[in-house]
Every structure is written in C-alpha cells, then in structure tokens.
MIDOKOL-762112 format. One record per residue (C-alpha): residue in one letter; x, y, z. Coordinates in steps of 0.001 Angstrom, whole numbers, always signed. Layout:
N
  fiba       xx       yy       zz
     A        X        Y        Z
...
//
This chain:
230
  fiba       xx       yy       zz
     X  +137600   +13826  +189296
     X  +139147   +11731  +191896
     X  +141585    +8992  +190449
     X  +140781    +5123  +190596
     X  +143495    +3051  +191693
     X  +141595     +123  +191711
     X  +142436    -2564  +189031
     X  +143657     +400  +186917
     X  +146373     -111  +184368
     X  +148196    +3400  +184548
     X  +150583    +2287  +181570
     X  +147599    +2777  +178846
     X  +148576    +4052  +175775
     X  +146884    +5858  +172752
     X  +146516    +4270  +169609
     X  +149308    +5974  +167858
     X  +151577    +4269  +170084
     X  +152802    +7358  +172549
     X  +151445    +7888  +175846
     X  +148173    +9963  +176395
     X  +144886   +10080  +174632
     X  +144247    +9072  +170799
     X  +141542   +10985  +168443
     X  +138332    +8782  +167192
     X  +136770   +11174  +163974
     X  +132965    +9638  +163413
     X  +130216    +9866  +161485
     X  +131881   +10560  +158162
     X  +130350   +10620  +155101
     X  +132006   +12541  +152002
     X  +134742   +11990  +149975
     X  +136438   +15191  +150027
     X  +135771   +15834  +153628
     X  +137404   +12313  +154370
     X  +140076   +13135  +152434
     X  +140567   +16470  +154501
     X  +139855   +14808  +157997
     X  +142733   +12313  +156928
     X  +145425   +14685  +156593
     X  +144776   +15708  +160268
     X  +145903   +12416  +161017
     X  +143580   +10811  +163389
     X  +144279    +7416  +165167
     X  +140453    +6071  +163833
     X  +137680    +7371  +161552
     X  +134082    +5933  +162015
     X  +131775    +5553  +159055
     X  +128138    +4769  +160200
     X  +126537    +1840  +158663
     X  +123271    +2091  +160956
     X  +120243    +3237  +157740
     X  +118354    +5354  +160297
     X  +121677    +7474  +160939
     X  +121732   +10930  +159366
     X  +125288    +9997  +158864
     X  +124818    +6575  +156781
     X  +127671    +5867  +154900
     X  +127281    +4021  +151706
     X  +130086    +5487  +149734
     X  +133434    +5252  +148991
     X  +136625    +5552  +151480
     X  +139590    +7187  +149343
     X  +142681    +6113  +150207
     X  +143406    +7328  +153444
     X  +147172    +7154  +155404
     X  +147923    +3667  +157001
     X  +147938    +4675  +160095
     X  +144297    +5266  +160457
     X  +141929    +2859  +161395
     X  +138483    +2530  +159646
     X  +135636    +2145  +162052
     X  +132950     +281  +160705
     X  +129465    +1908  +162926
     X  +126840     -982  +163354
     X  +123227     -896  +165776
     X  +121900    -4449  +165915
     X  +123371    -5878  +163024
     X  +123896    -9186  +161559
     X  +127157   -10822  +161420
     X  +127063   -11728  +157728
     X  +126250    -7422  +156991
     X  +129791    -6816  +159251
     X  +131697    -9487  +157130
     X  +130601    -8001  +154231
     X  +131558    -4290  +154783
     X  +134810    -5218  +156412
     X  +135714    -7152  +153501
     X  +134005    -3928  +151239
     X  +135750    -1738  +153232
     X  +138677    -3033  +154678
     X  +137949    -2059  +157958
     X  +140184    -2454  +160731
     X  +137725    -1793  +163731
     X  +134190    -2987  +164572
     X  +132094    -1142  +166613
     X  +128835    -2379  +168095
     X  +126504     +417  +169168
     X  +123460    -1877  +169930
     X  +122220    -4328  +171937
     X  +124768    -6744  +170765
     X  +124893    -9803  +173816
     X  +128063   -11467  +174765
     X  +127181   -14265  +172643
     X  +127112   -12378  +169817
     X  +130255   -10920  +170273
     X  +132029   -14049  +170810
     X  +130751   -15481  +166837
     X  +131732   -12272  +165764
     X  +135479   -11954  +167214
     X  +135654   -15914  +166238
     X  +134873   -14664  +162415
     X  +136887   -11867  +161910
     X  +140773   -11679  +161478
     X  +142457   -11718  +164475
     X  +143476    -8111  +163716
     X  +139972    -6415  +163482
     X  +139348    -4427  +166921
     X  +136102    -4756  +168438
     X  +135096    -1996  +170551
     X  +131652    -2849  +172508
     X  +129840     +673  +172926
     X  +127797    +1376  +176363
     X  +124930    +3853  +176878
     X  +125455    +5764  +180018
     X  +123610    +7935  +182741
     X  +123922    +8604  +186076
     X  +122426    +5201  +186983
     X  +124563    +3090  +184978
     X  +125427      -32  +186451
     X  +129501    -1011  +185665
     X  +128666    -5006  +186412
     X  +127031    -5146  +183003
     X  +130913    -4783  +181307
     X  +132329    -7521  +183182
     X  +131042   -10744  +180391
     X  +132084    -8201  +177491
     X  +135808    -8025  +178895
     X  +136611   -11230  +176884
     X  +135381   -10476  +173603
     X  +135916    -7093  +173217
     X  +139096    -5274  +172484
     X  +138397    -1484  +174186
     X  +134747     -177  +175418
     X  +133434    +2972  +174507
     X  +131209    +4950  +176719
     X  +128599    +7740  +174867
     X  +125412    +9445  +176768
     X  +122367    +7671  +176907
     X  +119785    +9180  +174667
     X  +117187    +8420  +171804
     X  +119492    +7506  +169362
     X  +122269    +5339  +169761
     X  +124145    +8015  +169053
     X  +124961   +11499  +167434
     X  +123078   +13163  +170445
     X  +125456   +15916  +171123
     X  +125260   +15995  +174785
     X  +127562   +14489  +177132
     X  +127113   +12430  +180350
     X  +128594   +13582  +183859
     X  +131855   +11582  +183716
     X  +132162   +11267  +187127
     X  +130177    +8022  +187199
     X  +133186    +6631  +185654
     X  +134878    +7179  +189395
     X  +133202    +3548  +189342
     X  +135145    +1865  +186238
     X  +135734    -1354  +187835
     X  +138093    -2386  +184803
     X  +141718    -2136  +183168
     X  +140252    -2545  +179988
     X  +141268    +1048  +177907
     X  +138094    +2778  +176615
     X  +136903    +5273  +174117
     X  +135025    +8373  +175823
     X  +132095    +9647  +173838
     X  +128875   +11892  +174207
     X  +128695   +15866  +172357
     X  +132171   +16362  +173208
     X  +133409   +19497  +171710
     X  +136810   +21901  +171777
     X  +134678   +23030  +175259
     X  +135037   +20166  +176906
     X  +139005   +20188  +176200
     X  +139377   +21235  +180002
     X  +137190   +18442  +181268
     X  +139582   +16160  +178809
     X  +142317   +17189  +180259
     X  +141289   +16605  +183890
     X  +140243   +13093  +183389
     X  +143226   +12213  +181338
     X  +145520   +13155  +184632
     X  +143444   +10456  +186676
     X  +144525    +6723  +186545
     X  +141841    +5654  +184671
     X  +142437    +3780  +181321
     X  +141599    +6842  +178606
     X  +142415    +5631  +175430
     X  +140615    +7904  +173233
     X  +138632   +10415  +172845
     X  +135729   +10120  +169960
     X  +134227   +13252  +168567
     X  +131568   +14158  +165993
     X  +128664   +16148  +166438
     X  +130382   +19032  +167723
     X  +132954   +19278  +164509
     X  +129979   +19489  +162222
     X  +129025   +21917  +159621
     X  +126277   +20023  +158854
     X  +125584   +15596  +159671
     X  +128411   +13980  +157941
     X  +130436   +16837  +157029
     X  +133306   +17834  +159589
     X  +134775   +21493  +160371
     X  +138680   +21092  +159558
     X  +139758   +23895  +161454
     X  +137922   +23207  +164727
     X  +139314   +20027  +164212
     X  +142678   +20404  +164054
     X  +142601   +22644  +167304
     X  +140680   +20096  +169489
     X  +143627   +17487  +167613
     X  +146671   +20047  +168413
     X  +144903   +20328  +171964
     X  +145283   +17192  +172822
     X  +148516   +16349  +171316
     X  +149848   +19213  +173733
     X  +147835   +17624  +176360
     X  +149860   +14680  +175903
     X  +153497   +15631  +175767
//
C-alpha cells in the first residue's frame, strides 16, 4: 500500500501513549474471560450492547486495570439507553455502529462528559465513498472502519484496505473487519504508510466460541504488534 501524504498527520499515536498501533479487544461477554483479556493489557475492550448481537453484554465488568478503556457497542440506539450504560458502566468510549446522523452525534457528544470518546464506525467496500466522513469530523473523536456485511458487525471477513489509499482525513482511526494473527503482515504494511492507524480492533478471529476470547492467540497478535511498534 502506497502512503498518503495528503492531509495526513504522521505524528499519530496509539492509545497507550507510545508511537505505533493500539489493541481494541471486542465483543466481550464473561466475567472470567474479561478478567483474563485484562491482564493482556489492551488499550480498549468493547462490550456489545446491540440485543440481536451473539455477543450482547448484559453483565457485569470486574474491575479491570485503569488503563483500559470500556467500549460501550451501540446499532441505532437512543441517547437516553447510552447515558444509562455509561453511567451503569462507567464507560469511557462510545461507539456508534449504526446509522447514527451527524445530528445525532452532536446531542450525544453535547451530553456526555467531555472525556467519553466517541468513535463513529463506517461500513466499507470497494465502493465506499470517503466524502460521507467529512460532517462526522466534528463530533467524533476517531473513526473506525469494519467490512460491510449483514450485520453491523462480527462478520469475520475483512475489506481490501487499499481503498483507504483514499482517506481524505487526519482524523486517527480504528481498523476493523475478521482481522486475525494472519493478517499481522498486512498490519504491519499499512502501519509503515502515513496514514493515521490508531488501532487495530479484533474479535471474531480470537474466539473460542461468540463472546469468549482465546488468551493465547491473543497475547501473540498483542506481543506482535508491540514488536511492530518499537
């Protein structure tokens, strides 16, 4: 993949603070399994608050280290449902996997604390059409890009990030879509271009079965990209 100098912001960082790519652990779902994913130390952890998902969450989060951030997963939801599981949860991310508008966005950001991150999700194919991100820039903290599919997400397979050759942005976004310890080459090649990586979210490919995560795969794909970003 070529790199994009346009608009690009080559100083991005991960989450954790260093330079390179952060970790994004979705679709959890069980306490003891939580508690394991959490001492791998990821820079988020999703919990999916869409009914429909396999991977509902309607549990509770054990204490986890401070350092991760707990993704609350919503499709289409109402603003007062989000209030109430970040206050239930204390979550420090929002993540809007719908057909959320700009609008709705902008009463959302203007609710929550100041410190809650919104990240905007896209659907994407080879047809995908970049102008659509432009009125989101404003009320969105990062963008995250999965494969367009049936579901608005969990669909294990990944789109052909080349299209992203066309990121017309700065803003830093999460790359999602079946990505697995296979795609750790295809990682590593986009995370040498200039465009603004910030993390990479996994699931479907670290399951066992929906909801409950394979520790050791894991923590190689994790110790993969930590080397990837020394």
């Amino acid at each position: 993949m070529k790199k994009n100098t346009d608009n690009q912001d080559t100083s991005a960082h991960s989450p954790s603070g260093r330079a390179g790519v952060g970790i994004k652990i979705c679709g959890m779902k069980y306490s003891d399994n939580i508690l394991e994913v959490g001492s791998l130390l990821p820079d988020y952890m999703g919990f999916i608050f869409w009914k429909k998902s396999t991977r509902y969450f309607d549990g509770v989060i054990p204490e986890l280290p401070k350092s991760i951030k707990k993704v609350g997963v919503f499709v289409n939801e109402t603003i007062e449902l989000i209030l109430a599981k970040v206050k239930k949860y204390d979550l420090q991310a929002i993540q809007l996997h719908g057909y959320e508008s700009v609008e709705f966005c902008l009463n959302l950001k203007n609710e929550l604390d100041s410190k809650i991150e919104i990240i905007k999700v896209f659907s994407v194919d080879e047809d995908f059409d970049f102008e659509v991100l432009k009125p989101f820039e404003t009320v969105s903290d990062y963008f995250l890009f999965d494969t367009k599919g049936k579901l608005p997400g969990g669909n294990g397979t990944t789109f052909d990030w080349k299209v992203l050759e066309k990121y017309p942005s700065s803003k830093p976004f999460f790359l999602s879509g079946g990505i697995g310890i296979e795609e750790m080459d295809a990682v590593k090649e986009i995370s040498k271009t200039n465009l603004p990586l910030y993390a990479i979210d996994v699931n479907s490919k670290f399951e066992i079965e929906p909801g409950l995560k394979n520790i050791k795969k894991l923590d190689s794909f994790k110790n993969n990209l930590i080397t990837l970003n020394l």
